[in-house]
C-alpha positions as semicolon CSV with decimal commas, in nm:
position;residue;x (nm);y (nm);z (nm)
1;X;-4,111;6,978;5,214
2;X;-4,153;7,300;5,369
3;X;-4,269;7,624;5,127
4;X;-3,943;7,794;5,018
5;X;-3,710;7,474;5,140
6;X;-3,446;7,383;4,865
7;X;-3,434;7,021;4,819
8;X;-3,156;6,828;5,003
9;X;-2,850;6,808;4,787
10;X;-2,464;6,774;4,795
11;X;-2,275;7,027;4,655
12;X;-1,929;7,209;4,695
13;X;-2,017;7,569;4,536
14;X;-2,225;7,676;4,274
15;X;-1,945;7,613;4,050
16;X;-1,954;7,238;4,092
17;X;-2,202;6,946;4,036
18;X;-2,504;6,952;4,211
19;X;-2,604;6,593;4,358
20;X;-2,973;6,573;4,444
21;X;-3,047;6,350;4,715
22;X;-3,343;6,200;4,463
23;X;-3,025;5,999;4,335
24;X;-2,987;5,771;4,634
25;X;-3,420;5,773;4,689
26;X;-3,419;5,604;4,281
27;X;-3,093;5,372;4,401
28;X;-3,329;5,280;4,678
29;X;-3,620;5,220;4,468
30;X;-3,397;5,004;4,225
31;X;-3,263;4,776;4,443
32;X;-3,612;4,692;4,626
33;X;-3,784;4,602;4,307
34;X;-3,475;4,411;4,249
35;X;-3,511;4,204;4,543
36;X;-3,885;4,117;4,471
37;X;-3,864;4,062;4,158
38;X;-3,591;3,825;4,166
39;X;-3,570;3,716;4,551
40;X;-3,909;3,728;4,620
41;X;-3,845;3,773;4,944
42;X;-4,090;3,767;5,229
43;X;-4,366;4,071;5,343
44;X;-4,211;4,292;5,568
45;X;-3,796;4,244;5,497
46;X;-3,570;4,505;5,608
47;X;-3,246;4,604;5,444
48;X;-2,985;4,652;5,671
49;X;-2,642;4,803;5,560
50;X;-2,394;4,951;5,844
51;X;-2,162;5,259;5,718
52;X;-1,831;5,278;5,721
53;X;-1,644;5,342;6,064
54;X;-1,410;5,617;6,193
55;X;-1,042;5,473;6,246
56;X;-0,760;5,614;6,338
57;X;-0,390;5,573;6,236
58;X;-0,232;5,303;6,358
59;X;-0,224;5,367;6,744
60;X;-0,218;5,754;6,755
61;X;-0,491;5,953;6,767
62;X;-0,478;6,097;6,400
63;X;-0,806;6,087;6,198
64;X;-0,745;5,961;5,853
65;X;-0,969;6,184;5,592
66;X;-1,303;5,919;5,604
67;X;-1,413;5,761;5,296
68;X;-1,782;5,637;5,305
69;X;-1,846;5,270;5,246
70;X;-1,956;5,225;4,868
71;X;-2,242;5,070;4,899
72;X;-2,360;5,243;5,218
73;X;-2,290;5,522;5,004
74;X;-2,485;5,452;4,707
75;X;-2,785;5,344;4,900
76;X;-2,791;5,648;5,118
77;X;-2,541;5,888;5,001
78;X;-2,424;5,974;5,389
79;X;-2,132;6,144;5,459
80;X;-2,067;6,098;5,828
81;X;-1,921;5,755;5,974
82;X;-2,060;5,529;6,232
83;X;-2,416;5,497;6,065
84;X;-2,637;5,228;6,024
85;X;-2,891;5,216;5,759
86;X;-3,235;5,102;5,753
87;X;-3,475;4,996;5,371
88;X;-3,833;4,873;5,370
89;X;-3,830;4,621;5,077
90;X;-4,218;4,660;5,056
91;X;-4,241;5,067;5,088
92;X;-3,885;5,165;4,978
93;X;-3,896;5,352;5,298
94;X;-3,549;5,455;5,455
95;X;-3,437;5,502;5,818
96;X;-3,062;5,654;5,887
97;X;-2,939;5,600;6,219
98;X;-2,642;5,863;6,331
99;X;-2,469;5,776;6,562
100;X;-2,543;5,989;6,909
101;X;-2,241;6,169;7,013
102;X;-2,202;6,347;7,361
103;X;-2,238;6,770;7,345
104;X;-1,863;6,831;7,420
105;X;-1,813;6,673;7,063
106;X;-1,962;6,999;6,937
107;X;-1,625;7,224;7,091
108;X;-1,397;6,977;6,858
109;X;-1,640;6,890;6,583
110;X;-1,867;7,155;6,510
111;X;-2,283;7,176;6,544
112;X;-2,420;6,816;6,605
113;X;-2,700;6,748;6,386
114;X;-3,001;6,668;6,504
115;X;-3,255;6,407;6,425
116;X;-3,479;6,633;6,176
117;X;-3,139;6,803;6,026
118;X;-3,004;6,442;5,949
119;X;-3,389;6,336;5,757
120;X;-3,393;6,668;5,567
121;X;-2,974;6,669;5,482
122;X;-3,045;6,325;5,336
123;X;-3,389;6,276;5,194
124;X;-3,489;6,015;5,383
125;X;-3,783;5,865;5,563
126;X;-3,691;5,850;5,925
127;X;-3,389;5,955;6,132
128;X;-3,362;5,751;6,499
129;X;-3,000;5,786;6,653
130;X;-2,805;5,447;6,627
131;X;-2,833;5,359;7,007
132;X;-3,256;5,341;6,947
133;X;-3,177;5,099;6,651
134;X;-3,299;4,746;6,817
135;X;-3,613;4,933;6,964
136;X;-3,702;5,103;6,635
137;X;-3,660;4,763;6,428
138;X;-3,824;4,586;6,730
139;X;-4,127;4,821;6,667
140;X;-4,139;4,735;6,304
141;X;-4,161;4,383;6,313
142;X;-3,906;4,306;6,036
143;X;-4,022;3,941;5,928
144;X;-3,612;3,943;5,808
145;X;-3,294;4,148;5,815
146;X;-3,159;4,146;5,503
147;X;-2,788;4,211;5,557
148;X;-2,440;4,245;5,370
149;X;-2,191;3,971;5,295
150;X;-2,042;3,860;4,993
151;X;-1,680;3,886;4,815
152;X;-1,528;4,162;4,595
153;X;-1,424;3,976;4,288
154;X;-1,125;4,257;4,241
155;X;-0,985;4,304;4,595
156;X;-1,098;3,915;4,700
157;X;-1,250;4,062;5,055
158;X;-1,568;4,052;5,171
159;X;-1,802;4,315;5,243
160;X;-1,897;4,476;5,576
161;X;-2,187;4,277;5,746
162;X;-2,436;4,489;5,964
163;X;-2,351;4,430;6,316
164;X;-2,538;4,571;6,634
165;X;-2,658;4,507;6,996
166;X;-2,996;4,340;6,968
167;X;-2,913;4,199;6,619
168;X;-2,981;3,859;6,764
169;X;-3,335;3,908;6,836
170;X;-3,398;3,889;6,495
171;X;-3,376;3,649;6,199
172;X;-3,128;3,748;5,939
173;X;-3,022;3,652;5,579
174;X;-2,676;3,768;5,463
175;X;-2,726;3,516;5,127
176;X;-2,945;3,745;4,914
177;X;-2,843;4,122;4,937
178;X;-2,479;4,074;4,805
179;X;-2,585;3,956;4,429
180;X;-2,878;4,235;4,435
181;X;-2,708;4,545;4,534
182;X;-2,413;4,484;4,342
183;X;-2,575;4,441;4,000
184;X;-2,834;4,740;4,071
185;X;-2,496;4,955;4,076
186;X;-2,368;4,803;3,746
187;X;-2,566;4,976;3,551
188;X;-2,617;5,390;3,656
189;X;-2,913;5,563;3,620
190;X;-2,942;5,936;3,466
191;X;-2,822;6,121;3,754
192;X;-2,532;5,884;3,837
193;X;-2,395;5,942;3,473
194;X;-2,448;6,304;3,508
195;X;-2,176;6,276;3,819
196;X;-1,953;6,050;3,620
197;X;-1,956;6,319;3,333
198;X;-1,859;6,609;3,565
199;X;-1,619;6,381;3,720
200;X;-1,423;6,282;3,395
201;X;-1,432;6,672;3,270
202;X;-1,285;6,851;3,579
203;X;-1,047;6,519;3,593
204;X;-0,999;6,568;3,207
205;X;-0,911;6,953;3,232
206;X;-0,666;6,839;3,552
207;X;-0,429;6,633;3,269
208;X;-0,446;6,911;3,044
209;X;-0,303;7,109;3,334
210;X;-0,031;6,880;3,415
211;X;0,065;6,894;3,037
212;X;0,048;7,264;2,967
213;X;0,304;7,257;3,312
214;X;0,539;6,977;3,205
215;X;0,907;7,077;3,175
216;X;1,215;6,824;3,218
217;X;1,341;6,863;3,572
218;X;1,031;6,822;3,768
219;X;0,962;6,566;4,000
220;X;0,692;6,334;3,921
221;X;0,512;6,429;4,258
222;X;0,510;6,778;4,150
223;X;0,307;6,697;3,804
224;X;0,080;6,483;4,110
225;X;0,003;6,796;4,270
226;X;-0,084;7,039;3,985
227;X;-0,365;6,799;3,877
228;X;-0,458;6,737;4,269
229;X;-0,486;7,140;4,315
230;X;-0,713;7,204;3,950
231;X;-0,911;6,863;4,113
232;X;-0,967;7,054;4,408
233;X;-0,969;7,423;4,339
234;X;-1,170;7,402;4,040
235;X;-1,391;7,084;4,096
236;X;-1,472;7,045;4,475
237;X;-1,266;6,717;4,467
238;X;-1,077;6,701;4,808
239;X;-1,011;6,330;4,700
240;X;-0,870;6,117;4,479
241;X;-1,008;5,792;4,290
242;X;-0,734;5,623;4,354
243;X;-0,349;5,718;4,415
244;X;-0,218;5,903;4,180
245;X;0,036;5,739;3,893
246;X;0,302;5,948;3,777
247;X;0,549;5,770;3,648
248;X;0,818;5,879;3,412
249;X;1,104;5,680;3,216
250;X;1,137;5,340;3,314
251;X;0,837;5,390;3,615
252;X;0,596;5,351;3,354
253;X;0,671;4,972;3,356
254;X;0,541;4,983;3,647
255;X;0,156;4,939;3,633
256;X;0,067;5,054;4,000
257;X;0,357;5,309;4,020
258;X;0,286;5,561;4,312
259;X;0,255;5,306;4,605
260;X;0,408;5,391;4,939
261;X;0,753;5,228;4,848
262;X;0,775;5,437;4,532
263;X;0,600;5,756;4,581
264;X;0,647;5,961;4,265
265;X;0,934;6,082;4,371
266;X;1,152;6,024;4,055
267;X;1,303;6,349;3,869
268;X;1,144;6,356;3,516
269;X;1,450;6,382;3,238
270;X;1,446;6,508;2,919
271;X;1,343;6,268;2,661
272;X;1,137;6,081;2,912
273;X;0,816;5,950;2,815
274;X;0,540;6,045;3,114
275;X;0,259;5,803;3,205
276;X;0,076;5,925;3,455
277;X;-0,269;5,754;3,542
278;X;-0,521;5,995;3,774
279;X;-0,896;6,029;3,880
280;X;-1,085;6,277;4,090
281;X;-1,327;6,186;4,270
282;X;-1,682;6,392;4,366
283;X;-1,933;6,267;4,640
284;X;-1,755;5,882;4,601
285;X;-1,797;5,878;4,235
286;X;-1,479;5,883;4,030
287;X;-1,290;5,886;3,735
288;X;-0,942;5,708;3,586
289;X;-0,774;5,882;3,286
290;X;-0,442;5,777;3,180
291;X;-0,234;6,064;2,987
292;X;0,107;5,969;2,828
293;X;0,338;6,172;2,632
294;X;0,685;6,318;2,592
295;X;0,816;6,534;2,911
296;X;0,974;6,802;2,701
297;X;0,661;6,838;2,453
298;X;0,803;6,642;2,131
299;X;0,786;6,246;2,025
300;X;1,067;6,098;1,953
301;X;1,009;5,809;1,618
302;X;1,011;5,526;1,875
303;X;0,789;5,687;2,138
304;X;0,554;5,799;1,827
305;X;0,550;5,443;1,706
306;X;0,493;5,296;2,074
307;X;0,240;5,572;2,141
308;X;0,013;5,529;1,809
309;X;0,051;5,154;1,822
310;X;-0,149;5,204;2,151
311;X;-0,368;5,463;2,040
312;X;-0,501;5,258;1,746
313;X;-0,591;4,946;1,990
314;X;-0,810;5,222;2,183
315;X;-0,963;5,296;1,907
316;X;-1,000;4,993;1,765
317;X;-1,205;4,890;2,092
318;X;-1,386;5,219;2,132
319;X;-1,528;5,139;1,741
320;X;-1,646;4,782;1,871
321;X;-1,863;4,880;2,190
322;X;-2,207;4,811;2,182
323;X;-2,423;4,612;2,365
324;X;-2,452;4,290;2,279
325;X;-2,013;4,290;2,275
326;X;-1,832;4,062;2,511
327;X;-1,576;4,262;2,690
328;X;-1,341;3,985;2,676
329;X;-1,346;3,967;2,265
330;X;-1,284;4,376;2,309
331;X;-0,945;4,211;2,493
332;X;-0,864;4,029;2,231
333;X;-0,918;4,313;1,955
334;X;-0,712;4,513;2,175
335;X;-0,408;4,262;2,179
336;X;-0,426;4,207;1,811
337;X;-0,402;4,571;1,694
338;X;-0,108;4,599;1,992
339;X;0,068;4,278;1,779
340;X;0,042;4,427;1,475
341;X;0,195;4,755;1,530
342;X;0,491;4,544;1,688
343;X;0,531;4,411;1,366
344;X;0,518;4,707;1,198
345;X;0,787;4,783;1,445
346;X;1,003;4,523;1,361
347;X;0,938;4,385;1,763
348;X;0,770;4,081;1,624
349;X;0,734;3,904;1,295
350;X;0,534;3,579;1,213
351;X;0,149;3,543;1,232
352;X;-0,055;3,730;1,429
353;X;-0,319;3,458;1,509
354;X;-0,057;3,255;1,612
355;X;0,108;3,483;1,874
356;X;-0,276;3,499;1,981
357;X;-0,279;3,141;2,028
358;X;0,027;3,152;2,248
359;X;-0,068;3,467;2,430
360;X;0,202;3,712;2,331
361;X;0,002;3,977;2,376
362;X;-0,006;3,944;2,767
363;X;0,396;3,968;2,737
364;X;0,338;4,347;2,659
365;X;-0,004;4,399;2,850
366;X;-0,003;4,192;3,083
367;X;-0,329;4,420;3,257
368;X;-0,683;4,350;3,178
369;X;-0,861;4,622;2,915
370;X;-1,064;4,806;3,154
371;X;-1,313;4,772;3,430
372;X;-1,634;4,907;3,539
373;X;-1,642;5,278;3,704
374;X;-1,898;5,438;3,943
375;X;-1,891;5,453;4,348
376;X;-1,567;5,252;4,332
377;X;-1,296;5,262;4,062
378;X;-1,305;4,916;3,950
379;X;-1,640;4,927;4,060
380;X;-1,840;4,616;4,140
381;X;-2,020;4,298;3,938
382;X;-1,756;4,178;3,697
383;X;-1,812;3,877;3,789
384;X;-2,192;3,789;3,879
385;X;-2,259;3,422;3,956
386;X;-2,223;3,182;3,617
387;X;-1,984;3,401;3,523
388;X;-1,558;3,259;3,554
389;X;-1,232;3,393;3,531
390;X;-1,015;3,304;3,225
391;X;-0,694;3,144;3,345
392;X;-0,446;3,254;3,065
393;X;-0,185;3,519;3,075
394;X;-0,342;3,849;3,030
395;X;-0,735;3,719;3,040
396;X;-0,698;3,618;3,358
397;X;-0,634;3,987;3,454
398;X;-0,981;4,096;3,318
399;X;-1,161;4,256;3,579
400;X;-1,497;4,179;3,406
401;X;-1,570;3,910;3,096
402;X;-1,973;4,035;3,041
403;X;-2,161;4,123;2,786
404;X;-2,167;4,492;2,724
405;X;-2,546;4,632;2,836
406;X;-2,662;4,989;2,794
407;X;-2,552;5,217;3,111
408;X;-2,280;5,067;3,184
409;X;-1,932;5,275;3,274
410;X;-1,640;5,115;3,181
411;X;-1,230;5,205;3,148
412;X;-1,088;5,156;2,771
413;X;-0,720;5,131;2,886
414;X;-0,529;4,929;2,623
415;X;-0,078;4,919;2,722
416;X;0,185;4,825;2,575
417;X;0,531;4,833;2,815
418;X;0,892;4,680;2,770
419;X;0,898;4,423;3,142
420;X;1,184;4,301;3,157
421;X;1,078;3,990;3,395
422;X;0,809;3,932;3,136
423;X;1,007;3,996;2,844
424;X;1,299;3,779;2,941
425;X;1,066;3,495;3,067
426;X;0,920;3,516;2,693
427;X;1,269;3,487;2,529
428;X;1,315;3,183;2,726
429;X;0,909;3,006;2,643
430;X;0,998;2,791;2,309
431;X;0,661;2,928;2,250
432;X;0,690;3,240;2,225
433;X;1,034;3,286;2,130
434;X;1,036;3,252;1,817
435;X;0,877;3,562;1,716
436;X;1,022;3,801;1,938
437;X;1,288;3,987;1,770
438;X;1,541;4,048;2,030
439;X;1,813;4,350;1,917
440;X;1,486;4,542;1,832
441;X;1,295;4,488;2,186
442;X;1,602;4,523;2,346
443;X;1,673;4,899;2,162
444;X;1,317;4,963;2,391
445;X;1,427;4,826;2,732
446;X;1,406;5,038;2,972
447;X;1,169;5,308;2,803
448;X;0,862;5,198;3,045
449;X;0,601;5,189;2,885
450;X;0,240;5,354;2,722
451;X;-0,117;5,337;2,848
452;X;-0,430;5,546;2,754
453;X;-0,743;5,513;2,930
454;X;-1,031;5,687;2,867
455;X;-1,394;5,651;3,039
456;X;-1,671;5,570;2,878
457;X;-2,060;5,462;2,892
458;X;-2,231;5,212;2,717
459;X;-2,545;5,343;2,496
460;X;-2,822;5,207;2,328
461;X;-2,631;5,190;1,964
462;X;-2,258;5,215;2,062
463;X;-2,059;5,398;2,358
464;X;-2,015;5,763;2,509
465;X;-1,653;5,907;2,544
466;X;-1,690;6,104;2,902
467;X;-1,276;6,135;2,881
468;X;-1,153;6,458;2,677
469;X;-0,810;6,504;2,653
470;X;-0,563;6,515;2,377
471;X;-0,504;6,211;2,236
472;X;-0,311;6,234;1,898
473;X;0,041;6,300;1,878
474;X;-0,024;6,637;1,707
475;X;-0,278;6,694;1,952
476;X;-0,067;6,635;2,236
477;X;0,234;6,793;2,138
478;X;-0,026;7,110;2,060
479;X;-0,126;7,145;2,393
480;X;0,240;7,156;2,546
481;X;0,385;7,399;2,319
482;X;0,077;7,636;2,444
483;X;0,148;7,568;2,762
484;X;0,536;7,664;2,744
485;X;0,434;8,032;2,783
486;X;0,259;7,990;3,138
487;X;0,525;7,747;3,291
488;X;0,692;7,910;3,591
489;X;1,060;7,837;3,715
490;X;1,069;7,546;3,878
491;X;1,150;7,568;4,327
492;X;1,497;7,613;4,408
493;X;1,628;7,536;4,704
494;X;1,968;7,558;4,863
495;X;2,045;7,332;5,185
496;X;2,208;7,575;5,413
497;X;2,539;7,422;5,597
498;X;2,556;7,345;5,961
């Protein structure tokens, strides 16, 4: 590095995170002991990983805003599309090839990097522009390409296989990368949970915004763009994790609420209960924080006892992390505090191990707990091999079922919602039947529904709450009667006639 030369690093302003590209060189490291230590694979194998690629929308011209390829990402941390990606198993030695674009790009995109600009941007070893690629590999005498392919166990696709002219030439094995990479980004290393924490505050101080803001008579996509705006104004964050869930009233029944064919687009009443479920995300890394409370600042008694019944299954869970914990016993936990507060309710009545048995629990949370966090929301290697997916109601939802390890990010997001196509198919399963009470789950049709999630990281001894928001009732209903004295009038608008 030259005298005086900052090292390469991402950043959006000094008041944000500062990423330093040393990240991606230990990722690098990581996953080539990984592969000879437990692949042993041959002297001279080359890891070969292709980025993700600029598309356009549908058949127009539009660029959709790019999102880099996770684990293109995490192995490089690149920003630009239409890059390949080039690892030395033996060195740990990197190679980025950009792609070369033709000078009049420059009068639509900006400067065009050049080949030294790309190396010192990203830390890495070499820089040859992607049309050299076959004569640069050629010239290192890869004894194998080591390329991408295996399947997501959340989405069920399969992941982006290096392809380019000359691949041929050489011999290639897409069987051992998959199962390597994946678990190296289970569990994060120091700089990786430094991100995640910066993620989950600026994501954390976003809800607190949307609460302090909340007044009946907004629309839910309004509450979506206060937190989007202190996401990006305050934290860099020009994306989100995922899309936003705002749902109010009966929405929150919903579990993936904010989809194209219901956009938050519902006007939040008085005396509706909010659930709204959103992330940020800096330089690919995210977070997924689920807020609900009372729009007009106050609980009623049935949205206090829904809301605590909920809170003390979080709880519950977040006092029984540790490693050494299987995730799917932390499930279980979280079901049985859920069933007792129905009880308490009145909802239910009979044993509690014997609405286990029949899997009530899934009748009311019908999601898995939580799921592992980092370059993707449910990030990858839930499922490693030897591992299977439960096949009951609710378990078979889990988006992991390991054994909790130290540095590992997970979601804590327990529910508990009034379905109506789950709650009638329950009234009619013999089953389960007999201890629903129906006048009393009925009085809570149509309410939606309550889910808190919180982020957090394993640790040596126990777990690490990232998340802070309020979380009590008192807490909550704190927070909104400070916030009454900064709301402003919500828009009006008049349609003018023709």
């Amino acid at each position: 590095m030259a005298a005086g030369r900052a090292e390469p690093a991402f950043c959006r302003g000094e008041h944000t995170f500062k990423v330093p590209m040393e990240m991606f060189q230990e990722n690098r490291q990581k996953l080539c002991q990984s592969l000879r230590d437990n692949c042993k694979v041959p002297k001279g194998a080359v890891v070969i990983l292709q980025s993700g690629i600029a598309e356009t929308r549908n058949c127009s011209d539009n660029e959709p805003l790019f999102r880099q390829e996770s684990y293109f990402h995490w192995t490089f941390g690149v920003e630009e599309p239409d890059c390949y990606g080039a690892l030395d198993v033996d060195t740990g030695k990197a190679i980025l090839f950009p792609p070369k674009l033709p000078e009049s790009y420059a009068v639509w995109m900006g400067k065009l990097l050049t080949e030294e600009e790309f190396r010192y941007r990203y830390g890495v070893d070499e820089v040859h522009f992607s049309d050299k690629i076959a004569q640069v590999l050629t010239g290192k005498k890869p004894s194998v390409l080591l390329t991408l392919h295996g399947k997501n166990s959340d989405s069920g696709k399969y992941s982006q296989e290096a392809v380019f002219e000359g691949i041929g030439q050489f011999k290639v094995n897409n069987q051992l990368l998959h199962p390597e990479i994946t678990e190296c980004r289970v569990l994060k290393s120091d700089t990786e949970l430094a991100l995640l924490r910066y993620v989950n505050r600026i994501s954390s101080e976003a809800h607190k915004a949307v609460m302090k803001n909340m007044q009946p008579g907004m629309y839910e996509y309004q509450a979506e763009s206060v937190f989007k705006n202190y996401c990006q104004y305050v934290g860099g964050m020009r994306a989100q994790s995922y899309t936003c869930i705002c749902a109010s009233g009966d929405n929150a029944s919903v579990l993936h609420y904010g989809h194209a064919g219901a956009p938050n687009s519902k006007q939040i009443n008085d005396g509706d209960m909010c659930l709204f479920d959103m992330g940020g995300e800096y330089y690919c890394y995210g977070a997924d924080i689920t807020c609900s409370f009372p729009c007009n600042g106050k609980f009623t008694e049935k949205q206090r006892q829904v809301y605590e019944t909920v809170y003390n299954a979080s709880r519950a869970v977040m006092e029984g992390c540790k490693p050494g914990v299987c995730w799917v016993d932390m499930h279980k936990l979280a079901e049985r505090v859920t069933l007792e507060g129905l009880k308490k309710m009145g909802a239910v009545r009979g044993d509690i191990e014997a609405m286990m048995a029949v899997r009530l629990g899934a009748v009311f949370m019908p999601h898995g707990l939580g799921h592992f966090m980092g370059v993707d929301t449910h990030d990858v290697g839930g499922y490693p091999e030897g591992t299977e997916r439960h096949t009951e109601p609710g378990l078979k939802s889990l988006r992991t079922v390991r054994t909790l390890q130290p540095r590992m990010v997970l979601t804590i997001e327990p529910g508990l919602y009034f379905i109506d196509v789950l709650l009638d198919a329950a009234f009619k399963n013999p089953q389960q039947s007999s201890f629903l009470v129906r006048e009393v789950i009925d009085s809570f049709r149509a309410s939606g529904g309550v889910r808190i999630e919180d982020d957090i990281i394993i640790t040596e001894t126990g777990m690490e709450l990232m998340t802070d928001v309020p979380r009590t009732v008192e807490e909550i209903e704190r927070i909104m009667i400070e916030g009454r004295g900064t709301q402003t009038p919500l828009p009006q608008f008049q349609q003018k006639s023709q």
